[in-house]
FIMI-139524 format. One record per residue (C-alpha): residue number from 1; residue in three letters; x, y, z. Coordinates in steps of 0.5 Angstrom, whole numbers, plus 500, padded with zeros to 3 digits. Layout:
<r><seq>NUM</seq><type>Ala</type><px>X</px><py>Y</py><pz>Z</pz></r>
...
END
This chain:
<r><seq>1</seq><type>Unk</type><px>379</px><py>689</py><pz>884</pz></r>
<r><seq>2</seq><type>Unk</type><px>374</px><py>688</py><pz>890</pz></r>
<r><seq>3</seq><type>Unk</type><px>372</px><py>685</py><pz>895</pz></r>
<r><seq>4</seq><type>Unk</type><px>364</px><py>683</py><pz>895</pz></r>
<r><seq>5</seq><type>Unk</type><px>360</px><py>681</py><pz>901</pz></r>
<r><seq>6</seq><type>Unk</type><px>353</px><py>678</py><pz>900</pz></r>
<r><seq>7</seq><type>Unk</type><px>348</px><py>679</py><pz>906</pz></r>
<r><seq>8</seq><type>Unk</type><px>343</px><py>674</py><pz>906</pz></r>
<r><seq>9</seq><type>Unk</type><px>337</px><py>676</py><pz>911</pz></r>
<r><seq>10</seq><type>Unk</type><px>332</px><py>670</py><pz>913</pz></r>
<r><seq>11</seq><type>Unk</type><px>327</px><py>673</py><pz>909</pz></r>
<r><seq>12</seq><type>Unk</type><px>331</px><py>674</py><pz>903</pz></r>
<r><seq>13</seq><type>Unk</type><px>331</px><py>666</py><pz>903</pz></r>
<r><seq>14</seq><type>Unk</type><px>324</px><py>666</py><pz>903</pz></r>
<r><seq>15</seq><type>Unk</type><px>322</px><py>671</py><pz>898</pz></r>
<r><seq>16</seq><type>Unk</type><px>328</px><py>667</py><pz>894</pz></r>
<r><seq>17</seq><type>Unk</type><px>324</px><py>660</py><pz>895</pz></r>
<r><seq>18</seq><type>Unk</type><px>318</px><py>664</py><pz>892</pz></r>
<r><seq>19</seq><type>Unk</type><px>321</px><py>666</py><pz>885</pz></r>
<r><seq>20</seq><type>Unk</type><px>325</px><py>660</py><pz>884</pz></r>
<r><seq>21</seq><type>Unk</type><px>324</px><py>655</py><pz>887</pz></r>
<r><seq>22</seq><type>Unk</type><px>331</px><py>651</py><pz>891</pz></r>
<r><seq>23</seq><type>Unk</type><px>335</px><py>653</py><pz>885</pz></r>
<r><seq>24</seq><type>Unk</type><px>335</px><py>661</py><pz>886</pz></r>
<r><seq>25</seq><type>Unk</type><px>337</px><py>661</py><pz>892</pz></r>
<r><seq>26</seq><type>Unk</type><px>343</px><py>656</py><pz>891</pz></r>
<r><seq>27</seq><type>Unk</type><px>345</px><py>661</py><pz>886</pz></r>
<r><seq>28</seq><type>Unk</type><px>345</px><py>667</py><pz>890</pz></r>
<r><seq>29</seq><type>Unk</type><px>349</px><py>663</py><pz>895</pz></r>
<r><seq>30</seq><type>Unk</type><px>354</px><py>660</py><pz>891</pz></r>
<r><seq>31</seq><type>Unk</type><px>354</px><py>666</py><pz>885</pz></r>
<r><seq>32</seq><type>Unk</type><px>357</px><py>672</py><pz>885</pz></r>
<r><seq>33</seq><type>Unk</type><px>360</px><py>673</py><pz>892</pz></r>
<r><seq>34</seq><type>Unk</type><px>366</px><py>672</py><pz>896</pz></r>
<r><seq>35</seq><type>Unk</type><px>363</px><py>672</py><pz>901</pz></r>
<r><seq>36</seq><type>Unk</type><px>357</px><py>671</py><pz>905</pz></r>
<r><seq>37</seq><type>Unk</type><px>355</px><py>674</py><pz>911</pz></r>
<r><seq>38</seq><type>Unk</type><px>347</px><py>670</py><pz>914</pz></r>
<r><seq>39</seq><type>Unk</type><px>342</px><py>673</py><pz>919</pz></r>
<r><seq>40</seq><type>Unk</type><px>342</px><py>668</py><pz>924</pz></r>
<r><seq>41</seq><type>Unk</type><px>337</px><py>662</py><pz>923</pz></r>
<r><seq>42</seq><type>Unk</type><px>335</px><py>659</py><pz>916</pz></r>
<r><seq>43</seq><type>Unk</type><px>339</px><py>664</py><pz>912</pz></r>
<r><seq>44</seq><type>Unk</type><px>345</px><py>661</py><pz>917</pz></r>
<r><seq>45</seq><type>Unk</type><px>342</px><py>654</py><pz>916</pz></r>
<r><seq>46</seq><type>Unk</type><px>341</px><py>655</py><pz>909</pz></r>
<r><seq>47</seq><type>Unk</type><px>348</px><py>657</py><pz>908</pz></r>
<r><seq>48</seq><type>Unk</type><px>350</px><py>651</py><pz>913</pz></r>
<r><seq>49</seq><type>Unk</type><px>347</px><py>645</py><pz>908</pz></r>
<r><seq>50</seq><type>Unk</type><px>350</px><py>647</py><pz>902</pz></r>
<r><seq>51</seq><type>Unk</type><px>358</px><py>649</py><pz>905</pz></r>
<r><seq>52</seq><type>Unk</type><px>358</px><py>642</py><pz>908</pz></r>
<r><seq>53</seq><type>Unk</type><px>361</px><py>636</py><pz>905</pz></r>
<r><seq>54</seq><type>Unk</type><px>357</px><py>632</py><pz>908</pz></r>
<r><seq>55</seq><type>Unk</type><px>350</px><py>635</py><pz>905</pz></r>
<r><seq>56</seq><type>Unk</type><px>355</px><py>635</py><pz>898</pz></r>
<r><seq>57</seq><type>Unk</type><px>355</px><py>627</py><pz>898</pz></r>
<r><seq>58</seq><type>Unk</type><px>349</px><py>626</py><pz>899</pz></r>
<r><seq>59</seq><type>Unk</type><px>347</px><py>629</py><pz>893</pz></r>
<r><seq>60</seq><type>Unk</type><px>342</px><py>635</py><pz>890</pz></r>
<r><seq>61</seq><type>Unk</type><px>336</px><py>632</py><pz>892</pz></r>
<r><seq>62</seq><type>Unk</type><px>337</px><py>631</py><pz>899</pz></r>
<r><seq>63</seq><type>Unk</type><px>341</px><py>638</py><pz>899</pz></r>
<r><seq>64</seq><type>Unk</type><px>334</px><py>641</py><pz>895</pz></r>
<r><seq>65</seq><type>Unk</type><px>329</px><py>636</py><pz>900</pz></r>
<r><seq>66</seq><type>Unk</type><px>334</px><py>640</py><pz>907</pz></r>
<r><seq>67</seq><type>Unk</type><px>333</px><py>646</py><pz>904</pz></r>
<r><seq>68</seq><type>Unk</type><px>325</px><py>645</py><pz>904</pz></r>
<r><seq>69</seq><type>Unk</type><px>324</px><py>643</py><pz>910</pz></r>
<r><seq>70</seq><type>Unk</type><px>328</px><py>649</py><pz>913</pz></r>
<r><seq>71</seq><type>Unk</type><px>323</px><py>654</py><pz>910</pz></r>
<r><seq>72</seq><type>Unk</type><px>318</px><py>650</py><pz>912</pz></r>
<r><seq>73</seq><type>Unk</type><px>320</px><py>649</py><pz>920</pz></r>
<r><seq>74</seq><type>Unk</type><px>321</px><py>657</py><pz>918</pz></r>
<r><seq>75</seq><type>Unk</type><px>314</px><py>658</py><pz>915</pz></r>
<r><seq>76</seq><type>Unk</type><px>312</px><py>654</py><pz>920</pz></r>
<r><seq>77</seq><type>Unk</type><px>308</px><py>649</py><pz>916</pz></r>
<r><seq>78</seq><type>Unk</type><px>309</px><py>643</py><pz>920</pz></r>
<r><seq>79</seq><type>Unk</type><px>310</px><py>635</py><pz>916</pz></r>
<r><seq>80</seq><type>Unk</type><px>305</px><py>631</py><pz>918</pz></r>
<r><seq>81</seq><type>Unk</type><px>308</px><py>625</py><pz>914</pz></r>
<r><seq>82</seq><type>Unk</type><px>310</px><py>620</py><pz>919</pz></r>
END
């Protein structure tokens, strides 16, 4: 049996945000791997919000909402909402 390693770039978080939504990309990291290693930015960032305990307790919906604006600060698409 091996070990998988999973590298997950800042652009492969983009393109999995633009097949699947928030989901595809959770499943990519949490799924299959034993482990994951990240570009440094989103793909780090990403990564961050969903391993923390923290972000685990405020639930999916706020996981899902970070994740979001991550890509948007990345993309960057600026929140207007005030």
């Amino acid at each position: 049996m091996g070990f998988h390693k999973r590298h997950v770039d800042n652009d492969q978080v983009i393109r999995l945000y633009e097949d699947g939504g928030v989901q595809r990309i959770i499943d990519w990291y949490t799924t299959g791997a034993d482990a994951i290693i990240t570009e440094a930015g989103l793909a780090t960032e990403v990564g961050s919000v969903l391993s923390d305990n923290e972000w685990n307790i405020m639930g999916i919906q706020t996981q899902h909402a970070e994740i979001i604006k991550l890509i948007q600060k990345h993309l960057g698409i600026i929140d207007t909402k005030k």
